[in-house]
GUMARVO-958532 format. One line per 4 residues: for each residue x, z, y of N, C-alpha, C. Coordinates in Angstrom, 3 decimals. Layout:
<nodes>
X/Z/Y/X/Z/Y/X/Z/Y; ...
</nodes>
This chain:
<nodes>
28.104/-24.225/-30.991/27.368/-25.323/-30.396/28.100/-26.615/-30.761; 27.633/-27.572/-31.422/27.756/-28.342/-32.033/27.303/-29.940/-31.975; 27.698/-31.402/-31.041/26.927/-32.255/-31.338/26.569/-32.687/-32.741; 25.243/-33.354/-32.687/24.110/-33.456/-31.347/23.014/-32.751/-32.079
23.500/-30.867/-31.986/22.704/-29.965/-32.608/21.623/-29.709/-31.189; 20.401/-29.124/-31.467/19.653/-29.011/-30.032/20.532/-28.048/-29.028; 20.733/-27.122/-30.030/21.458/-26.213/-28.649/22.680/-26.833/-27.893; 23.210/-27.628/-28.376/23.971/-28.383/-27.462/23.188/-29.500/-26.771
22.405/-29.820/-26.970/21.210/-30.773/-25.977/20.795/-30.058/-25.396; 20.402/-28.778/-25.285/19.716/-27.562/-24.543/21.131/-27.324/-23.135; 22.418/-27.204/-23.682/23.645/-26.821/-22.737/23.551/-28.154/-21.630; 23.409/-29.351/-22.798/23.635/-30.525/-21.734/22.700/-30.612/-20.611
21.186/-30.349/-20.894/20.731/-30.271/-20.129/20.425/-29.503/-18.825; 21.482/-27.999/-19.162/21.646/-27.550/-18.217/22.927/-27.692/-17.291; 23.986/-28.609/-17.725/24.819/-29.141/-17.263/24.584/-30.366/-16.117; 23.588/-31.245/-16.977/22.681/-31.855/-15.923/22.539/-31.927/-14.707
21.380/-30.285/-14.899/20.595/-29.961/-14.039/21.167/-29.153/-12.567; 22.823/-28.966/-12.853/23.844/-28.267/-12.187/24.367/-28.898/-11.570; 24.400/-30.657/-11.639/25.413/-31.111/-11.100/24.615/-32.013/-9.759; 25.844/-31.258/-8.935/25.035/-32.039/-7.542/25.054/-33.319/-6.897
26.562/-33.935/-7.847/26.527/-35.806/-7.682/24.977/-35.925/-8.149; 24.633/-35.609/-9.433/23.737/-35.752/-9.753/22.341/-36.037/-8.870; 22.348/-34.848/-8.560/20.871/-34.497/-7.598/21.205/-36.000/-6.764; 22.311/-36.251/-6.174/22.787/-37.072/-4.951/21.826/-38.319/-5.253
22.681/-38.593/-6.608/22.676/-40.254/-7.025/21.232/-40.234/-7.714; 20.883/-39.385/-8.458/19.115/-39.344/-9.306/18.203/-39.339/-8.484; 18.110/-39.201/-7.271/17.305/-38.582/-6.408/16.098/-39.617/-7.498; 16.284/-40.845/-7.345/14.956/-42.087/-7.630/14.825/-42.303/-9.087
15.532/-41.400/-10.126/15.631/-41.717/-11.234/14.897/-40.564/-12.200; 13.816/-41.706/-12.530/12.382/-40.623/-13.134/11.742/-41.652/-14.012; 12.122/-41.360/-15.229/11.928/-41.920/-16.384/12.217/-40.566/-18.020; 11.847/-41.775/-18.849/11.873/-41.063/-20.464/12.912/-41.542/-20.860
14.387/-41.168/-21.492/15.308/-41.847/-21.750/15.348/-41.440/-23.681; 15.704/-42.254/-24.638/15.878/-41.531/-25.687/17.391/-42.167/-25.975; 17.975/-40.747/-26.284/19.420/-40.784/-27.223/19.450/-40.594/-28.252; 19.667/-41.593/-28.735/19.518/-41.584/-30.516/21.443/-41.861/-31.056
21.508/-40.803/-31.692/22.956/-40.059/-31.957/23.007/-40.344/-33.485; 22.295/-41.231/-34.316/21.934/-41.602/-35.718/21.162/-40.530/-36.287; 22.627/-39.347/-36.447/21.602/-38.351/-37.025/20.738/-37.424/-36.303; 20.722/-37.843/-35.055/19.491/-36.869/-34.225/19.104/-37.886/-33.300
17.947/-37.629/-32.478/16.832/-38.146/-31.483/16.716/-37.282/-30.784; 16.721/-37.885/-29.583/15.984/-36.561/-28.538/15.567/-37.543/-27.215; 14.397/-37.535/-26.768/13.923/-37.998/-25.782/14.007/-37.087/-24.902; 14.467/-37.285/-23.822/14.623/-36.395/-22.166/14.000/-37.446/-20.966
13.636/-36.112/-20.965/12.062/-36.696/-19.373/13.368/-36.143/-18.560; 13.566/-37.124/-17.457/14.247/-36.972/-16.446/13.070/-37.392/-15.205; 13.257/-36.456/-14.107/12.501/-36.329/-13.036/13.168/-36.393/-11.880; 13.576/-37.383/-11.324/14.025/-37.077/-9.599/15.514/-36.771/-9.833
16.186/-37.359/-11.019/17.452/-37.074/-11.373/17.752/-35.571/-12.244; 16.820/-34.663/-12.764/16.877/-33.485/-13.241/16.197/-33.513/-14.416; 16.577/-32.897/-15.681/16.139/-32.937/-17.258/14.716/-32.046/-17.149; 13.628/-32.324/-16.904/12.597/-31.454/-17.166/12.230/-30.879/-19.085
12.690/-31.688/-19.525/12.054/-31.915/-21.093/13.061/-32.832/-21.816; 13.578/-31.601/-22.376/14.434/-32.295/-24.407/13.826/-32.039/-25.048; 12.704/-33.396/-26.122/12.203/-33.432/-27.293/12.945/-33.755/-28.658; 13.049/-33.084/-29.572/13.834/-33.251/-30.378/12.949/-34.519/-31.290
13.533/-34.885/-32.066/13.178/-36.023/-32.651/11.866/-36.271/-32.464; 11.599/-37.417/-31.406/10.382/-37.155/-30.972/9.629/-38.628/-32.045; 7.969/-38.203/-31.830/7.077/-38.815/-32.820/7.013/-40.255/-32.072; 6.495/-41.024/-33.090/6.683/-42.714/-32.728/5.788/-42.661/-31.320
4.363/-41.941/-31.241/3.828/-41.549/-29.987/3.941/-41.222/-28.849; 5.598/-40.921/-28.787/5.619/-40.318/-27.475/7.077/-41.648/-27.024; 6.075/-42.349/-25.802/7.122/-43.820/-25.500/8.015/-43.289/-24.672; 9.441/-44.003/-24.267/10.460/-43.988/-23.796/10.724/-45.217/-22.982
11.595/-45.177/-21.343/11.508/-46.060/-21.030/12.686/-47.475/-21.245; 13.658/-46.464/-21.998/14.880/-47.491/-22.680/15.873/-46.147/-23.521; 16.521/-46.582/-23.993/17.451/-46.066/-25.307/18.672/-46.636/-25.321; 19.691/-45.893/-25.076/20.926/-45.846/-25.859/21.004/-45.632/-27.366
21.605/-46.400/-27.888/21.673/-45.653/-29.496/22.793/-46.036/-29.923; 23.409/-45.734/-30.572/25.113/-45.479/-31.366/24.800/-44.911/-32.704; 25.616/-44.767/-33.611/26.096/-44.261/-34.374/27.077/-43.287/-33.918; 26.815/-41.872/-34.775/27.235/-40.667/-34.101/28.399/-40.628/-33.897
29.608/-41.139/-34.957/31.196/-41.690/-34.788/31.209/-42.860/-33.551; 30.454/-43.279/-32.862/30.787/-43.686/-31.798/30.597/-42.924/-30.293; 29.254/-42.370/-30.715/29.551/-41.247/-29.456/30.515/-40.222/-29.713; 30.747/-39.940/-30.780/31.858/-38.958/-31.126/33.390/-39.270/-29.757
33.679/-40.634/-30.276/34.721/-41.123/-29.502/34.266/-41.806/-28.230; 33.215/-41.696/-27.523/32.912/-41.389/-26.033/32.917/-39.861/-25.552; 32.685/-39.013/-26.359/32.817/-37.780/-25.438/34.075/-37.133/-26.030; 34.946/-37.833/-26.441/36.630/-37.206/-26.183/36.921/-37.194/-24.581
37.679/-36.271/-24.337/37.966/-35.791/-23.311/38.646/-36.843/-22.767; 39.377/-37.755/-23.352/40.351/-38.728/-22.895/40.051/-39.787/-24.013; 38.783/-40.862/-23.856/38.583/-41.757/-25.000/39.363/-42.956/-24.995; 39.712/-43.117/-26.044/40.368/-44.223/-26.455/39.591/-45.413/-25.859
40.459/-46.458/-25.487/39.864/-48.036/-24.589/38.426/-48.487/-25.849; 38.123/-48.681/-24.395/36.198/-49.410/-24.876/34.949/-48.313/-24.871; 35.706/-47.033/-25.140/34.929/-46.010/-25.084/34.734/-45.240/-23.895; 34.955/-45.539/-23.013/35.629/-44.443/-21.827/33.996/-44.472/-20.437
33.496/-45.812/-20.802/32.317/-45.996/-19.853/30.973/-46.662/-20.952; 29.969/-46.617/-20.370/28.955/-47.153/-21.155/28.684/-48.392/-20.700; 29.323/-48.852/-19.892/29.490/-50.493/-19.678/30.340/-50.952/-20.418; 31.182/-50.323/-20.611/32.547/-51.337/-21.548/32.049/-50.926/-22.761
31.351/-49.932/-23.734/30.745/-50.138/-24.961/29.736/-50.626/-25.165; 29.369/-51.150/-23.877/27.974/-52.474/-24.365/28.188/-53.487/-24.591; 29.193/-53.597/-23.361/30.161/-55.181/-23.959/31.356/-55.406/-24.976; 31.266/-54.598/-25.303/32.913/-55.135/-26.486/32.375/-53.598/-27.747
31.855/-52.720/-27.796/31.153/-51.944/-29.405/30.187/-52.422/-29.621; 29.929/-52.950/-30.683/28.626/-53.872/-31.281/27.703/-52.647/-31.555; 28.133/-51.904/-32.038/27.054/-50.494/-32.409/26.626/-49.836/-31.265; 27.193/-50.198/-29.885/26.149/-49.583/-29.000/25.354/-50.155/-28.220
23.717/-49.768/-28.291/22.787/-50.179/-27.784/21.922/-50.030/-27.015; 21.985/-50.599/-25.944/20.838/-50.473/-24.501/19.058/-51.275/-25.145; 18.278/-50.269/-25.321/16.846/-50.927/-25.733/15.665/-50.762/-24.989; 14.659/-51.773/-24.616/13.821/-50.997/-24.052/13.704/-51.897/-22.454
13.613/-50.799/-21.606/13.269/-51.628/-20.749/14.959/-51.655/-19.813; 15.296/-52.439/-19.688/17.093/-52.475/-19.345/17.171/-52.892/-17.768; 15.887/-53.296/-17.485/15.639/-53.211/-15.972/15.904/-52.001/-15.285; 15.342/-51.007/-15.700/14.868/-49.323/-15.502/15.863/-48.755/-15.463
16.796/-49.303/-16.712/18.238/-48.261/-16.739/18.809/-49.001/-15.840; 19.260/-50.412/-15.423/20.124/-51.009/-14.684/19.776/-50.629/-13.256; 18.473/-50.190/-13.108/17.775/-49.925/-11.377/18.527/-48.537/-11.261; 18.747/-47.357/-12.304/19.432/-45.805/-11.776/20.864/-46.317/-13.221
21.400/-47.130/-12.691/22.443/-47.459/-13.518/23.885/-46.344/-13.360; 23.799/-45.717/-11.575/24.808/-44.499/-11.434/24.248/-43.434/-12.106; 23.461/-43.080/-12.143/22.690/-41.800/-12.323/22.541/-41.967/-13.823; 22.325/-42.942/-14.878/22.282/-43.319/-16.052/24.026/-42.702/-16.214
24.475/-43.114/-15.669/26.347/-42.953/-15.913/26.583/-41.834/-15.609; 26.418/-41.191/-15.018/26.756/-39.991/-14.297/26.088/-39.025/-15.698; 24.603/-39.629/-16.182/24.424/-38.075/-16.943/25.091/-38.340/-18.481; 25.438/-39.065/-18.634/26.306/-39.729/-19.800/27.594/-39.020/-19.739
28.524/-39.498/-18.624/29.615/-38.867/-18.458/29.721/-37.399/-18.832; 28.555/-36.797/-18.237/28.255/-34.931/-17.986/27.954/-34.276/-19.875; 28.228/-35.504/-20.506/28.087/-35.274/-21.592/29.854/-34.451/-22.316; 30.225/-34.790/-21.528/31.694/-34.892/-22.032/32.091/-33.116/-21.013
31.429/-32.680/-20.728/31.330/-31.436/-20.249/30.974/-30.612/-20.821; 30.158/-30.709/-22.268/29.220/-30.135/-23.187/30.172/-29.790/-24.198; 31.115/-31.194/-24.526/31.460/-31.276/-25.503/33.406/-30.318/-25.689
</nodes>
């Protein structure tokens, strides 16, 4: 299992779906999020804080309600176990990594901004 092969989007999402900060803090967080990893896409329908649906590179048709996107050597060095400074939160690589990007509607992510963090972090559980 391999990022950001599906079956490791398949683990994450059941990592997700396990964690009970999670449930806590998502309760209100029900949106389309897409992670775009350069060389992969995957849109995840999140429901009530829980992954219902990983689409793998999904078609220009199917909308999202905001996007993270990086270059894969930058998420690479967010989900080290212990990342080097700037990488360590997705607030401090918005403000100081030029390659990472909040798109879309930034209202939406900033309204479940814990729960945005929280399933980010749970990434580093996968990995």
């Amino acid at each position: 299992m391999k990022f950001p092969e599906p079956d490791w989007m398949k683990r994450y999402a059941e990592v997700v779906n396990q964690d009970p900060e999670l449930r806590l803090v998502g309760w209100f967080f029900t949106c389309d999020v897409l992670f775009d990893f350069e060389t992969a896409r995957y849109l995840v329908r999140v429901l009530e804080g829980t992954v219902r649906e990983v689409v793998p590179d999904p078609a220009f048709d199917r909308p999202w309600a905001f996007a993270l996107r990086a270059p894969r050597a930058v998420w690479e060095r967010y989900l080290q176990r212990v990342p080097p400074p700037l990488y360590h939160h997705i607030f401090a690589m918005l403000m100081r990594v030029r390659e990472f990007k909040l798109e879309g509607d930034t209202l939406a992510a900033h309204q479940n901004i814990r729960a945005l963090v929280r399933m980010c972090d749970l990434m580093r559980a996968v990995s």
